[in-house]
mmCIF file of the N, C-alpha and C atoms, coordinates in Angstrom:
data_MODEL
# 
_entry.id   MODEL 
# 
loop_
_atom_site.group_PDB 
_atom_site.id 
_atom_site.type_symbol 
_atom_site.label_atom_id 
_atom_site.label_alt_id 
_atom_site.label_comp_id 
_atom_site.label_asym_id 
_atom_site.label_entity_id 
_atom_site.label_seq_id 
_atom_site.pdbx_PDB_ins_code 
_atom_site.Cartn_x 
_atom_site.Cartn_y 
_atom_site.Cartn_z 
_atom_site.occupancy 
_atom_site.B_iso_or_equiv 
_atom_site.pdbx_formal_charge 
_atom_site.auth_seq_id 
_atom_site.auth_comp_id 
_atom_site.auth_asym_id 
_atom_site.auth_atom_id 
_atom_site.pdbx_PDB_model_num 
ATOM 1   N N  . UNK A 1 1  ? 81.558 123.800 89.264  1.00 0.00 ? 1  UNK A N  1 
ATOM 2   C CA . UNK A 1 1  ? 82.278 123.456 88.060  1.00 0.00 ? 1  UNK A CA 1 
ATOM 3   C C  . UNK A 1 1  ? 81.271 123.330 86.915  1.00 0.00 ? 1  UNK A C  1 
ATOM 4   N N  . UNK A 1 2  ? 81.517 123.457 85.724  1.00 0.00 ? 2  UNK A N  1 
ATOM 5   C CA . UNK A 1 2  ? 80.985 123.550 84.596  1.00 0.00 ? 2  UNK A CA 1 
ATOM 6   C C  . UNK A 1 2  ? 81.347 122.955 83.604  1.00 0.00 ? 2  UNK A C  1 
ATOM 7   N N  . UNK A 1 3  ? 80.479 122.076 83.137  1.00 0.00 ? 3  UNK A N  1 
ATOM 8   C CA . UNK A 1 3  ? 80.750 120.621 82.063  1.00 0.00 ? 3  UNK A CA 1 
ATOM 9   C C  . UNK A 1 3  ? 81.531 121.761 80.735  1.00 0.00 ? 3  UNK A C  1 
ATOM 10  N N  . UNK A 1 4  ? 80.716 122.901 80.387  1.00 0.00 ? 4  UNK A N  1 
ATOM 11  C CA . UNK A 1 4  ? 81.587 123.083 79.762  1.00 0.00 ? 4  UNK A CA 1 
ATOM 12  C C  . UNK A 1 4  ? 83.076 123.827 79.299  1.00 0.00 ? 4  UNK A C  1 
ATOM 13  N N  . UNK A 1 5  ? 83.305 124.005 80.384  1.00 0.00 ? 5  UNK A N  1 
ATOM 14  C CA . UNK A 1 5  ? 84.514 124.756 80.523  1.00 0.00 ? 5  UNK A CA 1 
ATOM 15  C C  . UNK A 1 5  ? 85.863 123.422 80.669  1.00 0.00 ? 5  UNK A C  1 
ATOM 16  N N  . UNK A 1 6  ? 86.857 124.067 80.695  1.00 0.00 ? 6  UNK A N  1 
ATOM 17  C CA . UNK A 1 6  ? 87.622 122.422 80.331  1.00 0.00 ? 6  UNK A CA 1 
ATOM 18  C C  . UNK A 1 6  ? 88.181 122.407 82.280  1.00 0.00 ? 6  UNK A C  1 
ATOM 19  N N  . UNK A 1 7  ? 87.912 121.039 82.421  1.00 0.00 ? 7  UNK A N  1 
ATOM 20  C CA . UNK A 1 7  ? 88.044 120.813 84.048  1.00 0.00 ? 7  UNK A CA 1 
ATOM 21  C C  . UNK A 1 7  ? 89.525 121.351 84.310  1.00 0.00 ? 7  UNK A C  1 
ATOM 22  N N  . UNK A 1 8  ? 90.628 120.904 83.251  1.00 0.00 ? 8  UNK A N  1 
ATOM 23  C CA . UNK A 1 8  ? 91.923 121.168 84.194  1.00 0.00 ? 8  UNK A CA 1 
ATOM 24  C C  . UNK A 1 8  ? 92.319 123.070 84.309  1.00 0.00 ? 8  UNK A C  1 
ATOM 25  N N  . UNK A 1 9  ? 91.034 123.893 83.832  1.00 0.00 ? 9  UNK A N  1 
ATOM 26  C CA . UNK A 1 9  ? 91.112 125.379 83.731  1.00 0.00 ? 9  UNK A CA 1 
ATOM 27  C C  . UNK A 1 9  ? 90.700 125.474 85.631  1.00 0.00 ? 9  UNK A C  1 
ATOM 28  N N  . UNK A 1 10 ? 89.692 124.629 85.561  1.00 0.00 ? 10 UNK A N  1 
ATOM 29  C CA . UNK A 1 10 ? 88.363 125.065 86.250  1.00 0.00 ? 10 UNK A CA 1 
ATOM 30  C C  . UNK A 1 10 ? 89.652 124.747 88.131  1.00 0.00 ? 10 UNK A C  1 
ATOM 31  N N  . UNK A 1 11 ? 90.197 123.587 88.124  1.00 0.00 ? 11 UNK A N  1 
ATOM 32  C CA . UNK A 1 11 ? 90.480 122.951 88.926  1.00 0.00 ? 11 UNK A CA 1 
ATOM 33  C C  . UNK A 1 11 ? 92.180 123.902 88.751  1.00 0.00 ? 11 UNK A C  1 
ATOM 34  N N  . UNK A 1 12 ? 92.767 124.526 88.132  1.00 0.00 ? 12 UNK A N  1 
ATOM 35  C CA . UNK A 1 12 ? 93.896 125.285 87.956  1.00 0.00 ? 12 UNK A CA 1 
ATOM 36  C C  . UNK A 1 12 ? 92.825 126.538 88.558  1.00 0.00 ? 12 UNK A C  1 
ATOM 37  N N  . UNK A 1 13 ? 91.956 127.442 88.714  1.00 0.00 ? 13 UNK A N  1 
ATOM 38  C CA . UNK A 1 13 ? 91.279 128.343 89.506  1.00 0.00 ? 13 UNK A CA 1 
ATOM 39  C C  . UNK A 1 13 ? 91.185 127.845 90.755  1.00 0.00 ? 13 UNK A C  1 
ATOM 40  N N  . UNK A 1 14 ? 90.524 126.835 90.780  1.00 0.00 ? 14 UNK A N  1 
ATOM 41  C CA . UNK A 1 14 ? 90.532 126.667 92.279  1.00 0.00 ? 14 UNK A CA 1 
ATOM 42  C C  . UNK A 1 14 ? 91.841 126.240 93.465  1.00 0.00 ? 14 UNK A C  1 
ATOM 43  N N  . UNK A 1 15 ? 92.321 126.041 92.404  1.00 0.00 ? 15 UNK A N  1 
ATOM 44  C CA . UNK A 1 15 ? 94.142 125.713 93.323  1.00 0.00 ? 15 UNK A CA 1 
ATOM 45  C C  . UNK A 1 15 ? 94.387 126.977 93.339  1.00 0.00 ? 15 UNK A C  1 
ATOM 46  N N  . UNK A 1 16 ? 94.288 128.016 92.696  1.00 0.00 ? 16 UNK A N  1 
ATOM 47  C CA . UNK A 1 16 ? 95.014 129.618 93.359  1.00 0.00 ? 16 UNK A CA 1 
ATOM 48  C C  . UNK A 1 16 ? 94.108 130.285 94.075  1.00 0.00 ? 16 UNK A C  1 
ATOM 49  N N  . UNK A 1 17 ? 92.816 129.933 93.770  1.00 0.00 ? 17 UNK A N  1 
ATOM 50  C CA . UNK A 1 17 ? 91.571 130.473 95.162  1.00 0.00 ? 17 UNK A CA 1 
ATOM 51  C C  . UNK A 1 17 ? 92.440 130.044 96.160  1.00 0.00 ? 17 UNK A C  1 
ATOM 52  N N  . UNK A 1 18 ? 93.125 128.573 96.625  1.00 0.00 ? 18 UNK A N  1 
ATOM 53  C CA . UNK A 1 18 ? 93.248 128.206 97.846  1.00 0.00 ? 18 UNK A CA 1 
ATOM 54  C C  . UNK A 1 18 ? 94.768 128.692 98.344  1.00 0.00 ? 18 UNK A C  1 
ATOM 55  N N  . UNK A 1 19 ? 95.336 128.902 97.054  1.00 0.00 ? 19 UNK A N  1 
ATOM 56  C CA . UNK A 1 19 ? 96.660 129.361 97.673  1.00 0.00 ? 19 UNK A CA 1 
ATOM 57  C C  . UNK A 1 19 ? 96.580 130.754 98.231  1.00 0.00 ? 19 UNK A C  1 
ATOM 58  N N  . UNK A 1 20 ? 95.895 131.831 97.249  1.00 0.00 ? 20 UNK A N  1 
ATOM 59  C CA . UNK A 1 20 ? 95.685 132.881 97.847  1.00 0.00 ? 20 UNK A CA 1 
ATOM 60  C C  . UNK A 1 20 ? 95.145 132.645 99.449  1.00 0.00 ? 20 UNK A C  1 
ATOM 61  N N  . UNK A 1 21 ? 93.982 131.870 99.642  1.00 0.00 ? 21 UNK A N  1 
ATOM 62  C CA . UNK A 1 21 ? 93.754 131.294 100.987 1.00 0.00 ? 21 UNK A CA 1 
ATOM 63  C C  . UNK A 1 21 ? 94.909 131.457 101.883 1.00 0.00 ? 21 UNK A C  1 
ATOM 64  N N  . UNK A 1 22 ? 95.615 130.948 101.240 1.00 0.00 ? 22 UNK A N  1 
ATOM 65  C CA . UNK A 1 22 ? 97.091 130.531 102.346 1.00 0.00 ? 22 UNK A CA 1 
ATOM 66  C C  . UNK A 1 22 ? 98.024 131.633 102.649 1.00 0.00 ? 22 UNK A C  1 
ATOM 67  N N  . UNK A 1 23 ? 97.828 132.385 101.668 1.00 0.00 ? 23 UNK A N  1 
ATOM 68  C CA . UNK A 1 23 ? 98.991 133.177 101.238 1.00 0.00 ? 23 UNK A CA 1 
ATOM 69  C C  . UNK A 1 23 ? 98.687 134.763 102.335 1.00 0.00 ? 23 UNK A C  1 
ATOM 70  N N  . UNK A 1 24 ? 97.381 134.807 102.421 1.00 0.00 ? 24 UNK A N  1 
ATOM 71  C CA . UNK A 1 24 ? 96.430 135.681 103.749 1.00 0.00 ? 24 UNK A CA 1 
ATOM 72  C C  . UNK A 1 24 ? 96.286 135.404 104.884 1.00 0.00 ? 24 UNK A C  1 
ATOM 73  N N  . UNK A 1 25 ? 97.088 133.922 105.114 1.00 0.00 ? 25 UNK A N  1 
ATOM 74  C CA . UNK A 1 25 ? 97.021 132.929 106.661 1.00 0.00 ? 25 UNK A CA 1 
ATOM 75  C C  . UNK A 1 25 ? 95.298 132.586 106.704 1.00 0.00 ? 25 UNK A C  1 
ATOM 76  N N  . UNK A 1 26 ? 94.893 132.407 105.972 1.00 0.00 ? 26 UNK A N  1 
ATOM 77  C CA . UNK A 1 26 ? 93.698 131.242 105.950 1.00 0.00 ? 26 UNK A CA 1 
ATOM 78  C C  . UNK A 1 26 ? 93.600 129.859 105.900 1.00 0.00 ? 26 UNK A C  1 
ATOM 79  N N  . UNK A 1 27 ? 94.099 129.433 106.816 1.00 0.00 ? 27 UNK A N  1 
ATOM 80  C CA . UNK A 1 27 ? 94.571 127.714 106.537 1.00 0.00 ? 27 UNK A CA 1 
ATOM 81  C C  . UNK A 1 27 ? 93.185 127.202 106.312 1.00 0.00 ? 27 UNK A C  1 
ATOM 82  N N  . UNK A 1 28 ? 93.547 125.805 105.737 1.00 0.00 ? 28 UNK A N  1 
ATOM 83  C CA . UNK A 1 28 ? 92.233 125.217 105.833 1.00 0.00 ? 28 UNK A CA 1 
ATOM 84  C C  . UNK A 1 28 ? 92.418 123.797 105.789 1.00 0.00 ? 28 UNK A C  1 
ATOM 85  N N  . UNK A 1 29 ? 91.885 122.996 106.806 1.00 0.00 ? 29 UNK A N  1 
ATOM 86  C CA . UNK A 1 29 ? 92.121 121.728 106.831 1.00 0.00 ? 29 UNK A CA 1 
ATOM 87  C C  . UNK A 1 29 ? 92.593 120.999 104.924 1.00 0.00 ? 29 UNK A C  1 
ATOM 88  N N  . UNK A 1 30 ? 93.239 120.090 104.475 1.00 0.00 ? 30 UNK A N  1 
ATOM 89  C CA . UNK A 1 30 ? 93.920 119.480 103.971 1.00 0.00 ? 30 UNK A CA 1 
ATOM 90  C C  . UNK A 1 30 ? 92.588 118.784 103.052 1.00 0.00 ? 30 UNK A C  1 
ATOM 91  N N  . UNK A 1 31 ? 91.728 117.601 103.903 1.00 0.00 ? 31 UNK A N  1 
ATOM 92  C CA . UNK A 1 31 ? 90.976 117.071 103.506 1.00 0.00 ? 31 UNK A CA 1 
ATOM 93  C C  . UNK A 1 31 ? 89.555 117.849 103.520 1.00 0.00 ? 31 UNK A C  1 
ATOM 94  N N  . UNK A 1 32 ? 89.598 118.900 104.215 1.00 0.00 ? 32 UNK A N  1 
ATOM 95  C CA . UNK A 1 32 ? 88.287 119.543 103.611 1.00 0.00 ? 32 UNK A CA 1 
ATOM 96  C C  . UNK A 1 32 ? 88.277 120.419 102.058 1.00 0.00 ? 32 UNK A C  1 
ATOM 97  N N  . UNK A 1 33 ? 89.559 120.906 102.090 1.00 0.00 ? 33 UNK A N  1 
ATOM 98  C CA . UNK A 1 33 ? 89.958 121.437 100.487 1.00 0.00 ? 33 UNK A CA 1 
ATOM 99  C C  . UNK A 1 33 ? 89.848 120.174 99.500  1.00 0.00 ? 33 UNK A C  1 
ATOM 100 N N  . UNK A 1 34 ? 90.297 118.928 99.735  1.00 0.00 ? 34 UNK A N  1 
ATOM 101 C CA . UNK A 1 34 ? 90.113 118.041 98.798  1.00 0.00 ? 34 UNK A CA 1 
ATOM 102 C C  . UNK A 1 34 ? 88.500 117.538 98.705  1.00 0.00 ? 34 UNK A C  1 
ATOM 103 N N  . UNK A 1 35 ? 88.362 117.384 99.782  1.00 0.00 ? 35 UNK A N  1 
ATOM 104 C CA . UNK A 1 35 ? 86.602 116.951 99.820  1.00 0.00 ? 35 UNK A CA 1 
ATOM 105 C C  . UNK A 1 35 ? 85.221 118.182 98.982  1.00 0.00 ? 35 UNK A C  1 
ATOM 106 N N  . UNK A 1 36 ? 85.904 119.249 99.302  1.00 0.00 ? 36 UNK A N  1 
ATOM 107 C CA . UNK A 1 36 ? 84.893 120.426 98.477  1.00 0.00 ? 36 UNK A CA 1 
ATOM 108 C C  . UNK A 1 36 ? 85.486 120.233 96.914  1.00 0.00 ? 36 UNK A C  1 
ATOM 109 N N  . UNK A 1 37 ? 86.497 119.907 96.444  1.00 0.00 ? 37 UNK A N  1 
ATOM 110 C CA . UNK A 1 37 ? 86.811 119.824 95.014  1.00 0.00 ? 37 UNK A CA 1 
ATOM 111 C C  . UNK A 1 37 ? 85.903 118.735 94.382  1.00 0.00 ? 37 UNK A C  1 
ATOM 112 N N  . UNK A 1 38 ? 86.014 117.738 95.404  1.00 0.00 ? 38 UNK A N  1 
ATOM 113 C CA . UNK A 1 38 ? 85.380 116.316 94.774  1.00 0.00 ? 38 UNK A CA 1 
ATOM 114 C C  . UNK A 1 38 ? 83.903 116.861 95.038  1.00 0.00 ? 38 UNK A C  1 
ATOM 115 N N  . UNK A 1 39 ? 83.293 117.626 95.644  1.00 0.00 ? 39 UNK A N  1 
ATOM 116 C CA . UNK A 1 39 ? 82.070 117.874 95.844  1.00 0.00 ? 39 UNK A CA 1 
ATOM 117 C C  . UNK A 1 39 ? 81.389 118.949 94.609  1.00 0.00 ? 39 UNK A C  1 
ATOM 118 N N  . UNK A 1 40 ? 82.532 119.671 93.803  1.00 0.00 ? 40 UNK A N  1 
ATOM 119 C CA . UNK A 1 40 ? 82.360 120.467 93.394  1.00 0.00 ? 40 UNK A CA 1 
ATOM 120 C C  . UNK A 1 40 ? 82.341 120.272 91.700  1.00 0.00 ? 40 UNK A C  1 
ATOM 121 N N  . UNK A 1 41 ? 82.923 119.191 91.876  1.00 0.00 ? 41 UNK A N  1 
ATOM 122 C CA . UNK A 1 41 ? 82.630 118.330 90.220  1.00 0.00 ? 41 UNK A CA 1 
ATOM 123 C C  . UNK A 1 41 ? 81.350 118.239 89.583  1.00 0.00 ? 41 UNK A C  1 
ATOM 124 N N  . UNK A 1 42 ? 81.294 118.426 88.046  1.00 0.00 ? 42 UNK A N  1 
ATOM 125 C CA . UNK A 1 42 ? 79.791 118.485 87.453  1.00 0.00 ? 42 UNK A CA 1 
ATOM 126 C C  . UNK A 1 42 ? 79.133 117.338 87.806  1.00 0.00 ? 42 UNK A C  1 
ATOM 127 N N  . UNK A 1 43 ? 77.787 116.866 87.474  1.00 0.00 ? 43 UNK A N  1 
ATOM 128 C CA . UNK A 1 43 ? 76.896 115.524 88.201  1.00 0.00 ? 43 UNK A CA 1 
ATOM 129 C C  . UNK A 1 43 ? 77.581 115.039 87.128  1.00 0.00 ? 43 UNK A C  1 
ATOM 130 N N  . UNK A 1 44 ? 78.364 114.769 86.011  1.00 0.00 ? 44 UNK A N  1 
ATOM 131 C CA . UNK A 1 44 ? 78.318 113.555 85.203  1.00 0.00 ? 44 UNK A CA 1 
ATOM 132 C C  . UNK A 1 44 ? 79.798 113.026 85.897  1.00 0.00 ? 44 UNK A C  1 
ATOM 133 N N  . UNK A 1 45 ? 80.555 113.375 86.699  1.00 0.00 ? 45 UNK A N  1 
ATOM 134 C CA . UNK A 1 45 ? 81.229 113.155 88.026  1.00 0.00 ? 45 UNK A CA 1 
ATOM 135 C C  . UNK A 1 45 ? 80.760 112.225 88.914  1.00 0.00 ? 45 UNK A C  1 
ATOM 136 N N  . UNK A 1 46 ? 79.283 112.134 88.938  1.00 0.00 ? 46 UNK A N  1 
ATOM 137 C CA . UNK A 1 46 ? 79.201 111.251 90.268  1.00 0.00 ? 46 UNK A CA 1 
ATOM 138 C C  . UNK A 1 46 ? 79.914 110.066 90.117  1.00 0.00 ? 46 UNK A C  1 
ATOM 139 N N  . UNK A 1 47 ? 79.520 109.271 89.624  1.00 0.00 ? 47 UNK A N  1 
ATOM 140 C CA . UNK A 1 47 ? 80.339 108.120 89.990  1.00 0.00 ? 47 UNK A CA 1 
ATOM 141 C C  . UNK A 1 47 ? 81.676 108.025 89.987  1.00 0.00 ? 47 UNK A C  1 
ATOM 142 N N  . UNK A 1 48 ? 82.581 109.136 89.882  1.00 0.00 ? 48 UNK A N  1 
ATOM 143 C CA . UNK A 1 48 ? 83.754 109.420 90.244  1.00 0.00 ? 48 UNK A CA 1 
ATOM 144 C C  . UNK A 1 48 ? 83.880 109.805 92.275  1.00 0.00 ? 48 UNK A C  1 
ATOM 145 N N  . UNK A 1 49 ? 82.735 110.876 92.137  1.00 0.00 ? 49 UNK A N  1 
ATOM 146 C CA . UNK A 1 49 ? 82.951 111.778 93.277  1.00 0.00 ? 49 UNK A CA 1 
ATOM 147 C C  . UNK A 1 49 ? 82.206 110.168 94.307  1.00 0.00 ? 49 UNK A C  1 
ATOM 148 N N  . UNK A 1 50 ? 81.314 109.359 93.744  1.00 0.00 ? 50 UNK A N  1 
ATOM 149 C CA . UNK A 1 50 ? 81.425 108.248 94.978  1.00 0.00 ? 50 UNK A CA 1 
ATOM 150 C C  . UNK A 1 50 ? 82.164 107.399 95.204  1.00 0.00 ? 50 UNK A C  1 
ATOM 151 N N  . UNK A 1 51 ? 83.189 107.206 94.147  1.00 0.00 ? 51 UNK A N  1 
ATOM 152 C CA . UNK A 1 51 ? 84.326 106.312 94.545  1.00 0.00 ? 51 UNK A CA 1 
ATOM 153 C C  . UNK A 1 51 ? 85.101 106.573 95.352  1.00 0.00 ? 51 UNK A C  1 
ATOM 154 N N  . UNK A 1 52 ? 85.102 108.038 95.161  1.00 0.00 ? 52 UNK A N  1 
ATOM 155 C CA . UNK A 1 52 ? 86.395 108.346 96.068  1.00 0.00 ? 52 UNK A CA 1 
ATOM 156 C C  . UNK A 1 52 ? 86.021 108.964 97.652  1.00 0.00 ? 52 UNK A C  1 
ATOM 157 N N  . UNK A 1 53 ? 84.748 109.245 97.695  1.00 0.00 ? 53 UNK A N  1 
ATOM 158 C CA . UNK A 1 53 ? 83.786 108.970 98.861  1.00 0.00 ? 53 UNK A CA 1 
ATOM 159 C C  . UNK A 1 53 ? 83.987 108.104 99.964  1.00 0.00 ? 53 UNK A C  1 
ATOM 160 N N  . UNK A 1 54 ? 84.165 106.843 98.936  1.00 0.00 ? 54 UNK A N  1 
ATOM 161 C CA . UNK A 1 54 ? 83.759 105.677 99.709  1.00 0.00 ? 54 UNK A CA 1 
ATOM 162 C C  . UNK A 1 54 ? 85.312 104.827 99.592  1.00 0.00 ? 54 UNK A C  1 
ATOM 163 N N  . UNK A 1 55 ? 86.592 105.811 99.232  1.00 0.00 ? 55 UNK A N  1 
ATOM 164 C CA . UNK A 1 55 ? 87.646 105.080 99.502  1.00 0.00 ? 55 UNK A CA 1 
ATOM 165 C C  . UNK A 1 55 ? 88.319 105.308 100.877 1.00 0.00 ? 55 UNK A C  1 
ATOM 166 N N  . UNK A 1 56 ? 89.066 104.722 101.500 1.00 0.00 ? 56 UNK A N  1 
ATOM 167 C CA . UNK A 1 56 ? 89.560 104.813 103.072 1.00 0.00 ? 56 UNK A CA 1 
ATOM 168 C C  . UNK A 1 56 ? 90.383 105.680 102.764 1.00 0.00 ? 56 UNK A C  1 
ATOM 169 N N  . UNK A 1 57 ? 91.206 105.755 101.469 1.00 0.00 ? 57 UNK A N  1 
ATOM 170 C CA . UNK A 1 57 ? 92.645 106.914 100.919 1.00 0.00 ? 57 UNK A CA 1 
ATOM 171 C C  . UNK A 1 57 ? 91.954 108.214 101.338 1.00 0.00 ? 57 UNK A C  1 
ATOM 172 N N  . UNK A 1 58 ? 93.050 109.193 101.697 1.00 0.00 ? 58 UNK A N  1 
ATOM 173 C CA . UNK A 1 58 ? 92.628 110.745 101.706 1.00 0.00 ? 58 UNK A CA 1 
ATOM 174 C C  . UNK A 1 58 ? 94.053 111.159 100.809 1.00 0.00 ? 58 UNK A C  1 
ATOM 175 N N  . UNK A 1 59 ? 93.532 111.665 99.569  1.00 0.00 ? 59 UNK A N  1 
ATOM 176 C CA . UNK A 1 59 ? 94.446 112.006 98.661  1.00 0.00 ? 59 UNK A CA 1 
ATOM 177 C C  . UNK A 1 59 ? 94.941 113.595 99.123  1.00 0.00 ? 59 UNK A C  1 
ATOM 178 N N  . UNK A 1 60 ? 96.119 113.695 99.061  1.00 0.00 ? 60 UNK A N  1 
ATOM 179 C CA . UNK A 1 60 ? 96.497 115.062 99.054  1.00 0.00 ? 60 UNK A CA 1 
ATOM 180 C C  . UNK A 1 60 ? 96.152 115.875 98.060  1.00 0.00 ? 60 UNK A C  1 
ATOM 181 N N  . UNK A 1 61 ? 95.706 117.273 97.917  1.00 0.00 ? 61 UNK A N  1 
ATOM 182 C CA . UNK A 1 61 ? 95.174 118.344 97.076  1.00 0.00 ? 61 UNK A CA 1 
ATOM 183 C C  . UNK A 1 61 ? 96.147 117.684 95.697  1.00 0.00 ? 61 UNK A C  1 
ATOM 184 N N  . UNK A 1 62 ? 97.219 117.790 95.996  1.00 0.00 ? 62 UNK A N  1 
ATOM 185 C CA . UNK A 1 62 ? 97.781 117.583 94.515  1.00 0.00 ? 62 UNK A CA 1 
ATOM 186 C C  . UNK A 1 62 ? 97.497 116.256 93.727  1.00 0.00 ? 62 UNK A C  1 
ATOM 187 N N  . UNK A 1 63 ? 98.136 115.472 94.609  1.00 0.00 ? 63 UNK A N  1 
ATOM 188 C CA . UNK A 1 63 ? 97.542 114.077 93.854  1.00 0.00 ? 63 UNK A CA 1 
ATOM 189 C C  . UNK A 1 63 ? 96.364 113.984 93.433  1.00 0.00 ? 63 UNK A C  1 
ATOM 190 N N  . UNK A 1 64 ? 95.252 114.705 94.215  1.00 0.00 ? 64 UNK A N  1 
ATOM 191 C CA . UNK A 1 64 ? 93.855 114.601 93.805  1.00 0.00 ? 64 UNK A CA 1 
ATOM 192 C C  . UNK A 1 64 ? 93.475 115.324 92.133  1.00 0.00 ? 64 UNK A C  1 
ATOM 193 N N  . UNK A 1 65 ? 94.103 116.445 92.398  1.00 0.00 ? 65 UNK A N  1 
ATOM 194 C CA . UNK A 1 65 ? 94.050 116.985 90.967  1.00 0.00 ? 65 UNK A CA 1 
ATOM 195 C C  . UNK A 1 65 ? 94.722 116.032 89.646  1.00 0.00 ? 65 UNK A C  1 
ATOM 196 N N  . UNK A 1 66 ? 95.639 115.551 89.887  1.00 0.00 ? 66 UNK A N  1 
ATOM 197 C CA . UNK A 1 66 ? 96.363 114.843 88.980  1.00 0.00 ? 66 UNK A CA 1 
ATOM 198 C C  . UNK A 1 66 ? 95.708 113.688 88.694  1.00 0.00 ? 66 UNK A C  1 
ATOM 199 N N  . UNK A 1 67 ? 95.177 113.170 89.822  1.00 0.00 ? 67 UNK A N  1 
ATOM 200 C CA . UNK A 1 67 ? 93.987 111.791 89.540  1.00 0.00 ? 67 UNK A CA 1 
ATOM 201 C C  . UNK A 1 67 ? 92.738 112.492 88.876  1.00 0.00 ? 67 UNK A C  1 
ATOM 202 N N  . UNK A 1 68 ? 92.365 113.467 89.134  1.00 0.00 ? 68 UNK A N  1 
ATOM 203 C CA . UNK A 1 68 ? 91.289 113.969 88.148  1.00 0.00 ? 68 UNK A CA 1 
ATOM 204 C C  . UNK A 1 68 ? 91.320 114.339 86.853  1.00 0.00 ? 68 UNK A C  1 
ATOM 205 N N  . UNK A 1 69 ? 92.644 114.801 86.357  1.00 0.00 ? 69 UNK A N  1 
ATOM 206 C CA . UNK A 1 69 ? 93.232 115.118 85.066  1.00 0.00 ? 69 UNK A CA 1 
ATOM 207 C C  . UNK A 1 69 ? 93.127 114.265 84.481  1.00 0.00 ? 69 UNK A C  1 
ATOM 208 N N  . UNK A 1 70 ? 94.207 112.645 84.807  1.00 0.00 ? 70 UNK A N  1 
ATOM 209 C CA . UNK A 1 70 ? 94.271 111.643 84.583  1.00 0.00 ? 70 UNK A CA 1 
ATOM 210 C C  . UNK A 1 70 ? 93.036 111.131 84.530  1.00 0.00 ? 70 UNK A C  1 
ATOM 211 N N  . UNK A 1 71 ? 92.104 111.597 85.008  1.00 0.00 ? 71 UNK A N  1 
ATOM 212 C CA . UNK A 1 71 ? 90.403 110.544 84.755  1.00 0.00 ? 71 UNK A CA 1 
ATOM 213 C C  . UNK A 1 71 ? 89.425 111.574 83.676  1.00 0.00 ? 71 UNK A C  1 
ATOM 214 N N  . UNK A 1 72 ? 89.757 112.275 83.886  1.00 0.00 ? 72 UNK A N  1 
ATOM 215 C CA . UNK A 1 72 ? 88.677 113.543 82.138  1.00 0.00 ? 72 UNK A CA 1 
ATOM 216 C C  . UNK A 1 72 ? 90.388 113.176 81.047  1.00 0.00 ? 72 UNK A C  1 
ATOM 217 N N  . UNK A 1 73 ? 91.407 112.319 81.222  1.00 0.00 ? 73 UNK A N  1 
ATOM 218 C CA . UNK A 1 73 ? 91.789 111.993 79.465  1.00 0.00 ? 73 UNK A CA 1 
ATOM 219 C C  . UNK A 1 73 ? 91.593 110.978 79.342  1.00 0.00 ? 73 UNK A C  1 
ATOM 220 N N  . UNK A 1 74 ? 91.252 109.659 80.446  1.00 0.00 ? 74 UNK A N  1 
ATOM 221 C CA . UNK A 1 74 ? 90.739 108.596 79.599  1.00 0.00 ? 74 UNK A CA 1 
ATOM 222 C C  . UNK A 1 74 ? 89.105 108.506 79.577  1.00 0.00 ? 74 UNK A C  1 
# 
């Protein structure tokens, strides 16, 4: 990902990388698609990408995006 490109472009690409995924019968575990997104955030992210590291929650792909949207507008 790239600080300067606008995240909800960057994270709208990578949701149709994964659907195409799907769409070819490439499944892919649930929480490893969410875990490479959070991994894939610029470094001024970290202390986002360790919160959610270090939470017991495993957010579903969608919710995760929407919590990330919701965290680059405030």
């Amino acid at each position: 990902m790239l600080e300067e490109k606008d995240i909800k472009d960057q994270i709208n690409e990578y949701h149709k990388l994964i659907e195409e995924l799907r769409a070819e019968n490439i499944p892919l575990p649930a929480e490893f698609v969410a875990g490479i997104l959070i991994e894939k955030l610029h470094e001024s992210w970290n202390d986002y990408n360790n919160q959610r590291k270090h939470k017991q929650e495993q957010l579903p792909l969608e919710d995760l995006i929407t919590h990330i949207i919701i965290e680059d507008t405030n």
